[in-house]
Each structure stands twice: as C-alpha cells, then as structure tokens.
PLY file of the C-alpha trace (Angstrom):
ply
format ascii 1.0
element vertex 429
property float x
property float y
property float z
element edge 428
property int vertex1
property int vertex2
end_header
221.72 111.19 166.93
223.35 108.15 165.99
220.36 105.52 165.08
220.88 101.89 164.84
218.72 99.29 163.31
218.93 95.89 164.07
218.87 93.16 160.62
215.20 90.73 161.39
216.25 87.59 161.07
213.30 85.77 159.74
214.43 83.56 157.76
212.89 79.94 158.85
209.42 81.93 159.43
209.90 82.78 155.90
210.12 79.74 154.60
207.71 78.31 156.47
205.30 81.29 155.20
206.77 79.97 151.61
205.41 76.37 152.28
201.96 77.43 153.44
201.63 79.18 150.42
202.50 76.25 148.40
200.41 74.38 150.49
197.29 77.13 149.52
198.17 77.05 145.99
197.76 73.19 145.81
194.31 73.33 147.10
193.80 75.93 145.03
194.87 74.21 142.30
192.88 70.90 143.20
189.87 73.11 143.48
190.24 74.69 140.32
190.63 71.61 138.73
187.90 70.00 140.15
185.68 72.45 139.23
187.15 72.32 135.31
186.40 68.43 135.17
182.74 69.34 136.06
182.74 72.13 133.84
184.45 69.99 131.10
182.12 67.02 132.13
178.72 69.94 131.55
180.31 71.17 128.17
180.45 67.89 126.60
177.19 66.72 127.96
176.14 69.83 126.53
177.77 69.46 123.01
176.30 65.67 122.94
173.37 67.42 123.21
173.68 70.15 120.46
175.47 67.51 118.14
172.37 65.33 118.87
170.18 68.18 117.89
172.16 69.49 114.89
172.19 65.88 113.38
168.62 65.57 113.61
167.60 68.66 112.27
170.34 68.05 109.75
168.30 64.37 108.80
165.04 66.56 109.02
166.63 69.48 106.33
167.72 66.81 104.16
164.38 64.71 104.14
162.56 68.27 103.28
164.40 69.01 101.22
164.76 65.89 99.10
160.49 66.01 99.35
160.79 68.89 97.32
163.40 68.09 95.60
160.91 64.97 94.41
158.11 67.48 94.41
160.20 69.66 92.03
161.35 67.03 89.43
157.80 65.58 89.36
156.84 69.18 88.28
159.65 69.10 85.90
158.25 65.77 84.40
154.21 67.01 84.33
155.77 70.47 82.16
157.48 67.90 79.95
154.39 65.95 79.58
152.50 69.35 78.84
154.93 70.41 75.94
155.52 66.93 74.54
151.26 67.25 74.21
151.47 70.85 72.88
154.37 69.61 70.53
152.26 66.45 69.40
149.13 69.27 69.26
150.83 71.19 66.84
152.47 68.30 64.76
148.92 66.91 64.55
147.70 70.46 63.13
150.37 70.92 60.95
149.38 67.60 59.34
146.05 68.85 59.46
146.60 71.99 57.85
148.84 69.95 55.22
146.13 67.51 54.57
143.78 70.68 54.03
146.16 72.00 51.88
146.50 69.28 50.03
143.09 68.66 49.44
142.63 72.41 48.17
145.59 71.28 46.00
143.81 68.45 44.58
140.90 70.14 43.98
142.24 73.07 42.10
144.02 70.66 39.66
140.96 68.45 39.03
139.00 72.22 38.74
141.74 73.51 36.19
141.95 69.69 34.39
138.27 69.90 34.00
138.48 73.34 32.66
141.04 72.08 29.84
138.93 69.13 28.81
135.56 71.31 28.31
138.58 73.99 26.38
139.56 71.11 24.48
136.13 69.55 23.93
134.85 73.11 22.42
138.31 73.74 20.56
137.69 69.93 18.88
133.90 70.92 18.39
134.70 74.37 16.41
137.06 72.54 14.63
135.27 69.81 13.43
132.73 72.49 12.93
135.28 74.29 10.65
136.13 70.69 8.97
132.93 70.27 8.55
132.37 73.15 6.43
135.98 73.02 4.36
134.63 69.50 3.31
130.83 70.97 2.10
133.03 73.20 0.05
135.25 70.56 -1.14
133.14 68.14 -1.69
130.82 70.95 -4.07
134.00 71.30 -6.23
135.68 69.13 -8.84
139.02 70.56 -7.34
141.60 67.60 -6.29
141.52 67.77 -2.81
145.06 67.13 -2.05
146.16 70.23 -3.21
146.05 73.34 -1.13
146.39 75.53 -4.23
143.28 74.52 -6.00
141.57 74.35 -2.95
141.98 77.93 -2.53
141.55 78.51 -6.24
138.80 76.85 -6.29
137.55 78.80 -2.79
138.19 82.03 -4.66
136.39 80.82 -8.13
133.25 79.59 -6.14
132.89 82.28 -3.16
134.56 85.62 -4.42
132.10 87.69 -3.13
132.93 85.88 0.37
136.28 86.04 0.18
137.75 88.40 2.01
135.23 87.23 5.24
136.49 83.75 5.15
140.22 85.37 5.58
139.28 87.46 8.33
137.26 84.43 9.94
140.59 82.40 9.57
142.76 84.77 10.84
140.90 85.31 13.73
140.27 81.65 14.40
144.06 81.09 14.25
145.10 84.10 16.46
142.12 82.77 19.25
143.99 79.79 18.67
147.16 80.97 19.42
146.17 83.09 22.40
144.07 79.83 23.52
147.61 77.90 23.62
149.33 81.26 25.03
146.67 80.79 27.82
146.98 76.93 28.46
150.83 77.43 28.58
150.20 80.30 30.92
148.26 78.63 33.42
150.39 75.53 33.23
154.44 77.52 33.61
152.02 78.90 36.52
150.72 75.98 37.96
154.19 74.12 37.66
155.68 77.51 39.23
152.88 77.00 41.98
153.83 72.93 42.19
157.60 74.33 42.39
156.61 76.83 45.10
154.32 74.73 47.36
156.73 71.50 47.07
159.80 73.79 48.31
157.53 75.55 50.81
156.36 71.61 51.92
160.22 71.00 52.22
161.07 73.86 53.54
158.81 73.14 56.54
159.42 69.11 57.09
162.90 70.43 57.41
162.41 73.28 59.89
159.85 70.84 61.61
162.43 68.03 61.89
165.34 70.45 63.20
162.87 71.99 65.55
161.71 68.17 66.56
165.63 67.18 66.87
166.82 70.53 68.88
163.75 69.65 70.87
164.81 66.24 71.85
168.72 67.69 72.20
167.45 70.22 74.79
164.92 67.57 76.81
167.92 65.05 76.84
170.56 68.39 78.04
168.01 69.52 80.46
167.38 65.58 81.59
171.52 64.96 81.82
171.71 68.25 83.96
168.69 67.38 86.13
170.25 63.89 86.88
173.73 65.68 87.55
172.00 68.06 90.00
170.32 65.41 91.55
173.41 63.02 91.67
175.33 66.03 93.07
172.99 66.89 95.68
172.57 63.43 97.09
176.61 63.05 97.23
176.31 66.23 99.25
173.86 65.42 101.43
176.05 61.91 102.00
179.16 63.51 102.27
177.19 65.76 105.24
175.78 63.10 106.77
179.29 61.14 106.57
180.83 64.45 108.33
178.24 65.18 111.22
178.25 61.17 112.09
182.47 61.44 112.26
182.15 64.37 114.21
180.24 63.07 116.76
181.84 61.56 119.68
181.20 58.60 120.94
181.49 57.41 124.82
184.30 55.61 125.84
183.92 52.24 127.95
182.69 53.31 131.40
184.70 54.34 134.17
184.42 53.90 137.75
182.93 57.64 139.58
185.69 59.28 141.34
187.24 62.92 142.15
190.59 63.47 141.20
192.93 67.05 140.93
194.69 65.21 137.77
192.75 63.42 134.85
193.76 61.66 131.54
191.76 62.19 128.73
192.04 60.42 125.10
192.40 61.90 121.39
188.19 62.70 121.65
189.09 64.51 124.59
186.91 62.23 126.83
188.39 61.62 130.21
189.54 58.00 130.80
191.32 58.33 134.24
191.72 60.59 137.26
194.10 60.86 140.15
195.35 63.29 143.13
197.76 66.05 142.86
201.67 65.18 144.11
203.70 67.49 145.43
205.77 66.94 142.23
203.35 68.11 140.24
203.66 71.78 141.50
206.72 73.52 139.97
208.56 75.79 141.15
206.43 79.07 141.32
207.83 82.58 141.27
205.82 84.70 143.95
204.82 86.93 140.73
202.46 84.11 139.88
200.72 84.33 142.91
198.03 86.69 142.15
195.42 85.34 144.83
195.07 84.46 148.17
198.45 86.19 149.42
198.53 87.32 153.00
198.60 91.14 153.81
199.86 90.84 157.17
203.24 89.34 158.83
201.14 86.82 161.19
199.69 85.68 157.13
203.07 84.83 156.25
204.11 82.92 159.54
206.63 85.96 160.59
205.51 86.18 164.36
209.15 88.54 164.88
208.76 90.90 162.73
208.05 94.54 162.90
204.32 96.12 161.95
204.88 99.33 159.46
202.95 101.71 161.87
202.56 101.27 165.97
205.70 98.73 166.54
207.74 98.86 169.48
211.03 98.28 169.42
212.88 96.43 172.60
216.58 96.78 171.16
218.87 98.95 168.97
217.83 99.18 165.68
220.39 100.00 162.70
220.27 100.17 159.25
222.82 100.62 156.39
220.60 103.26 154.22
218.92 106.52 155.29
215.92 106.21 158.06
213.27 108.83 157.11
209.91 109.17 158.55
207.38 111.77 157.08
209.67 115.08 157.07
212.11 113.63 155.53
215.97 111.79 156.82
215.62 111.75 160.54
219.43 112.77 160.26
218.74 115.91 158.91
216.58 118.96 159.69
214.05 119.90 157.21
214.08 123.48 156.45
210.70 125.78 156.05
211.97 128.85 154.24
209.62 132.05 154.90
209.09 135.93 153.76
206.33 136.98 155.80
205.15 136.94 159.20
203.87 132.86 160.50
201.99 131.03 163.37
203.56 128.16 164.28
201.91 124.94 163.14
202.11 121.16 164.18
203.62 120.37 160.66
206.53 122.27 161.61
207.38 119.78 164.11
210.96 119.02 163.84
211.50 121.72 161.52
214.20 124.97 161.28
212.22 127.61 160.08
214.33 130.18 158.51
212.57 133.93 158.38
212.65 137.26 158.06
209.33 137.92 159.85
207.70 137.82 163.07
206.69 134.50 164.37
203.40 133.56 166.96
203.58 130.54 169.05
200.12 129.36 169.14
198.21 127.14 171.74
197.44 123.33 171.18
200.15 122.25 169.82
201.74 118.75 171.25
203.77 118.17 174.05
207.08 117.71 172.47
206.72 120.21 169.76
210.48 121.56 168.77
211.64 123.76 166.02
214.65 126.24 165.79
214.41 129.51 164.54
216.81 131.49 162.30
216.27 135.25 161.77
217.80 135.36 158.26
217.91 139.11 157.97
220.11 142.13 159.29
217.03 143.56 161.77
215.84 141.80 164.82
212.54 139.94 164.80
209.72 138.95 167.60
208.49 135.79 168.79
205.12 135.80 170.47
203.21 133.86 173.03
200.22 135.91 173.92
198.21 133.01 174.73
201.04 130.21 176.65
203.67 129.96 179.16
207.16 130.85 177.16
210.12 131.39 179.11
213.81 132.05 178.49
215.81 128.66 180.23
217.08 129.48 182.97
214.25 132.68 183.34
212.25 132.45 186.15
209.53 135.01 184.68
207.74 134.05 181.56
206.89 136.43 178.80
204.73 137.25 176.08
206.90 138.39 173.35
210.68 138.02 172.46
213.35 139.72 170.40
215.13 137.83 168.77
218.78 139.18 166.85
219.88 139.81 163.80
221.18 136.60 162.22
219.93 135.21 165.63
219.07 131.41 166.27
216.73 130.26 168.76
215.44 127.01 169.66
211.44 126.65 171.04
210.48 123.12 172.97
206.99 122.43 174.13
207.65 120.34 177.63
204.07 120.44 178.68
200.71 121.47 177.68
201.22 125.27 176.60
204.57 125.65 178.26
207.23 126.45 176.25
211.29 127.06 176.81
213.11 129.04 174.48
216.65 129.54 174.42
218.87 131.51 171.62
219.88 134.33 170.92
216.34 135.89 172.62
216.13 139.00 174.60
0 1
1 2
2 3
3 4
4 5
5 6
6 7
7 8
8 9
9 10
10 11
11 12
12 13
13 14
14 15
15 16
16 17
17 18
18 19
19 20
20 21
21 22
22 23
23 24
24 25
25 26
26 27
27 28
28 29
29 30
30 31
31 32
32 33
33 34
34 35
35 36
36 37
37 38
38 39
39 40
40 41
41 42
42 43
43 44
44 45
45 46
46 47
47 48
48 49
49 50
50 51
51 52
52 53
53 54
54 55
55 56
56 57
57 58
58 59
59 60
60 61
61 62
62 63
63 64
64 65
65 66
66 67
67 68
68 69
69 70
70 71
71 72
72 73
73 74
74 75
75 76
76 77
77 78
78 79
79 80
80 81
81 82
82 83
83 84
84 85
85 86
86 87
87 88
88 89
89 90
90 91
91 92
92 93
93 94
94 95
95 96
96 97
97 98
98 99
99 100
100 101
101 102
102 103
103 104
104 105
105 106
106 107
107 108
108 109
109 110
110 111
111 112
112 113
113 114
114 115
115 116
116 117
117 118
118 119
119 120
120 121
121 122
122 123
123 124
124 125
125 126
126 127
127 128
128 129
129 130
130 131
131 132
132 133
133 134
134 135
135 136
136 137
137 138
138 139
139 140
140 141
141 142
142 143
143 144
144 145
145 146
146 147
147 148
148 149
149 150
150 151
151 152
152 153
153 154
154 155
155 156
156 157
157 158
158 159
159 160
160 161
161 162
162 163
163 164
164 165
165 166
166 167
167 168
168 169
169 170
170 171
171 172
172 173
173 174
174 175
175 176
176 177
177 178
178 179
179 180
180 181
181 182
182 183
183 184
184 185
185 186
186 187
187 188
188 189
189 190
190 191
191 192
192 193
193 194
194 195
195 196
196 197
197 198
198 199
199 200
200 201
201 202
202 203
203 204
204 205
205 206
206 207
207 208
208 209
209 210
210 211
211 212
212 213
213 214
214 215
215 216
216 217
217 218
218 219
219 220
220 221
221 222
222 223
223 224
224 225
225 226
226 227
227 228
228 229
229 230
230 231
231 232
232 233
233 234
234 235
235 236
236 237
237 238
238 239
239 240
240 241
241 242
242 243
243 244
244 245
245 246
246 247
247 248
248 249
249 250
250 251
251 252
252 253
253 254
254 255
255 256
256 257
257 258
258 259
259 260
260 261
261 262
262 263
263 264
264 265
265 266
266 267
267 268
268 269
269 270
270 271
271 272
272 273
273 274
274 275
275 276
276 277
277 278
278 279
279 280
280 281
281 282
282 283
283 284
284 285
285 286
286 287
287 288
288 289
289 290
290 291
291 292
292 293
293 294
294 295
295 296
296 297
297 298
298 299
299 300
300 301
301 302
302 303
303 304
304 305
305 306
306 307
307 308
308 309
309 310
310 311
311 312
312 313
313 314
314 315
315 316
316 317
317 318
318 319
319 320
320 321
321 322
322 323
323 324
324 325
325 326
326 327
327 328
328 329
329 330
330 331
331 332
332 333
333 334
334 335
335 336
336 337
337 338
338 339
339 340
340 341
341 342
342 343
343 344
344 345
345 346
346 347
347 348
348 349
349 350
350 351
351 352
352 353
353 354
354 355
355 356
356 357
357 358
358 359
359 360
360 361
361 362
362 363
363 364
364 365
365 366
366 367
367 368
368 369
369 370
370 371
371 372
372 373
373 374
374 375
375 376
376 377
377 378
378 379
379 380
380 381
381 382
382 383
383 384
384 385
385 386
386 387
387 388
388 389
389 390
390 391
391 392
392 393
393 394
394 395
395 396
396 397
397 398
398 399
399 400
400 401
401 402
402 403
403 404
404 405
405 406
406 407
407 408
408 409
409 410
410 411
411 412
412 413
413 414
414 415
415 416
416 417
417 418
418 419
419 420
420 421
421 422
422 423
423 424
424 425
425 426
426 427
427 428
C-alpha cells in the first residue's frame, strides 16, 4: 500500500521554542551569576579572614622566635663568659705553676751555690792546711825557698823515712782535686743544660700559650662574625616575610553602593567595583549542543502545538515521506519473513508476518482482532493447519473446520475478523 507522509511545517513554532530557550538560558545565566558574586563576595571575605589570621600568627612565629633567638645568643654570650673564666683560670694557674717553678728554681741554685761555697771554704781550709805545713817544713830548712828543687831536696834530706807517704798524700790530694773540679764542672754543664732545658721548655709554652690565646680570640671573633650574619640574615628574612604577607594582602576598595547585577566589573585585586544587568547582546550565539540543562522533553516544551507525539498520534491527513516507514517488524512495505523447520503455534509476534514452513501449524485462541499472516508450505508434501479451539473457515465456506490441508508449495493467507474467528483462504482443502 502506497503510504504518504505529509512534511510538519513547524517552522515559526520552532523558532519561537528557540527564543524561549534563549530566554531560559538568560535567567539561567543571571542566576548563575548571581549566585558566583555571592560566592565570590564569601571567598574573599573568607580569604580576608585567613590572610588576617596567617599574618598574625606569622607576627606571633616571628616574635617567638626572635625570643629565642635572644634567649639563644644570651646563652651563647653566658658560655663565652664561662670559657673566657676557665681560660683566665688556667692562665692564672699556669702563672702559678710558673711562679712555683720558679721558686723551686731559685731555691735549687741558692741550695747548689751554697753547696760550692762550703766546697770551696773546705778546699781553701785543706789548703791552707797543706800551706801551712809546706811552710813548717820550709821554714825548718836553710833551703832557698824559691826553688822547687831544693825544696824537694831538702824534703828528701830532712824526711826520707816519710817520703814516699808525702807522695802518695800529694797524689791523692791532687787527683781529689781534680775529681772535685770534674764534679763542679759536672754539676754546672748540668745545671746550664737544665737552665737550657727549662728556658726552652718556658718558651716553648709562652709560645703555645700565645697561639692558643690568639686562635682563641680568631675563633670567638669567627664564631661572633657568623652569629651577627645569622642574625642579620634572619631579621632580613623575617622583613622580607613580613614585606610579602603585607603586599599580599588586599585591601578594600572605596565603597560601593549595594546592588544585584547579572554583570560585574572587578579591578586588578579582583575586588568588584561595579555591577549591571545582562543585555540581550551579551548572549552569543549558542549552539543547542551547549544546552545541557533545562531542555524540554516534550513538543508542547518547545512551543510545537502541530506536531506529531512518537507513540498514540492521530493523523487527520495523508502522510508521506521520502525514506522507508518502518514500525517494529520492520519496512511497513515489506513482509517480514519467519523461516521454520518444525511444527509452530501461532503467536501475536507473528502479526504481519509470512511464515514460511515445512511443518504443521496451530492457530491458537486470544490472539487480536486483526491478526494476519500468510502461510507458505515450503516443501514437496502437504501440511495441516489447525483450529481445535476457534471458528476457522475457508471464504466463501459456510461450515467451519478444525483442521486444514494445505498443498505442496501451497500459500494461504489466515485473518482474525473477530474474537476467535478466523478466514482462511489459499491453497487449503
């Protein structure tokens, strides 16, 4: 059957739908930006009020921490007070211990300078003893004094018997002589060894003493310079934070009168300075694509009060199309085809539809008035069609029957024109 669709003209309800829409999307728009200005409006009263607490707990970090930054240089300065009295402590021992020293010193050189004088004093007295007895001799003998030889001539002529005594007396005196002078020069390349010793020792120390005194000083004026730098640096820090958390905060701009606008101006802080309604020339030109709320799901949404529903319209006039109609089988303007092997009850999804079969076929009760499907018995041997349970009749039959044969390669048509009353027609028997 030739099927004609008519072309819905609808295209001033269309546009009229269009407008509406734009008309939605303004308000939309004005709502959604008056709800940003408030939200802007909350955020920055809400960063005024972190910034506000950031730069006082900043001012509160920095006044701690500059406490113990004081608290930590005055401990500094007490531990250089302790070790400039523990240096001073152990200068003022070392003197001490000098002083001691030196005292020991003093004494053992008066102790070994009285020891020569009472050497010397006994050395004098045996020798004066000794003179004492050369000059008894002498002065008991004629003999000229001044000569040696006669002396001892005259020593030998007056005491031979004693002779060889006196010789042994004076070589011993001369050899405890000797080792007497061996001694003294002993104890004094000692004692000038010891001087040597001690004085280079003394030295030795003033100059460790003075090194250690000057690396002292070089490391307490280091460790000063580095404790001023630190503190220098940390207080250009603590300015140069201070300097950035005051830029960073914003300050208010001049006040403006309350108001609610769709459109505001705001400055470089990003504080609003202005507001004013939406214009229709402020909406561009929207594709429907970015319309992804508030569109209308029905025809009556869009304005379209001539157009036709997608299930339950009625149609008054022709309607025609220029592409295939189909409803749920398939192209209206062709007949589905059910292809079966084995034997079938008709169903209500077979509506419409040409069976084609090699098998018997039932024609069940209940099915709708209007129910219509053809038949083809695609095989060499005839095949029956029941109705044990409805009216069927051959057209033009004036008896109806229960079962039906139809031929070989035989077509037949079944139509339901009442409530379990069916017509066949075909090639039935």
């Amino acid at each position: 059957m030739q099927t004609k669709i008519d072309v819905i003209d609808g295209v001033d309800t269309a546009e009229g739908s269009f407008r509406k829409a734009i008309k939605d999307a303004s308000t939309s728009v004005n709502e959604t930006n008056s709800t940003a200005i408030s939200s802007i409006d909350t955020a920055y009263k809400a960063a005024d009020a972190t910034l506000t607490t950031a730069i006082s707990d900043e001012v509160t970090a920095r006044q701690t921490a500059i406490t113990t930054l004081t608290s930590t240089v005055g401990g500094i300065e007490t531990a250089y007070k302790a070790a400039d009295a523990t240096l001073q402590s152990n200068i003022d021992g070392e003197a001490s211990s000098r002083q001691a020293a030196d005292i020991t010193l003093s004494n053992s050189i008066s102790s070994i300078n009285t020891s020569y004088k009472a050497a010397d004093a006994t050395l004098t007295s045996a020798i004066e003893t000794e003179k004492g007895r050369i000059d008894a001799i002498l002065l008991a003998s004629d003999a000229d004094k001044d000569s040696f030889a006669e002396i001892v001539s005259l020593i030998n002529s007056v005491d031979t018997a004693n002779d060889t005594a006196f010789a042994g007396y004076a070589v011993s005196n001369d050899a405890a002589l000797a080792a007497e002078i061996l001694a003294r020069q002993t104890v004094e390349t000692t004692l000038t060894t010891a001087f040597t010793t001690l004085d280079t020792s003394y030295k030795a120390a003033d100059a460790t003493l003075t090194t250690g005194l000057a690396t002292e000083v070089s490391e307490r004026k280091a460790a000063d310079a580095a404790l001023q730098s630190a503190i220098d640096a940390e207080v250009t820090a603590r300015q140069t934070a201070i300097t950035t958390v005051t830029n960073a905060k914003v300050t208010a701009n001049s006040a403006i009168s309350a108001d609610t606008g769709t459109k505001i101006t705001y400055d470089a802080k990003g504080l609003v300075t202005s507001s004013t309604s939406l214009a229709a020339t402020d909406i561009p030109n929207l594709d429907w694509a970015k319309i992804t709320s508030g569109l209308p799901t029905t025809l009556s949404g869009y304005g379209i009060t001539n157009g036709a529903a997608l299930s339950g319209a009625a149609f008054t006039g022709a309607v025609s199309t220029t592409s295939t109609l189909s409803d749920s089988l398939g192209n209206i303007r062709t007949i589905p085809v059910s292809a079966q092997t084995s034997a079938i009850t008709l169903s209500a999804s077979q509506n419409g539809v040409g069976i084609s079969t090699n098998a018997a076929v039932t024609i069940p009760t209940g099915l709708a008035i209007g129910f219509n499907t053809t038949i083809y018995n695609d095989s060499a041997s005839a095949i029956t069609i029941s109705a044990p349970s409805v009216t069927a009749r051959i057209s033009a039959a004036t008896l109806s029957k229960t079962s039906f044969t139809l031929a070989a390669y035989g077509v037949a048509t079944i139509w339901m024109n009442k409530v379990d009353n069916f017509v066949l027609g075909g090639d039935l028997s």
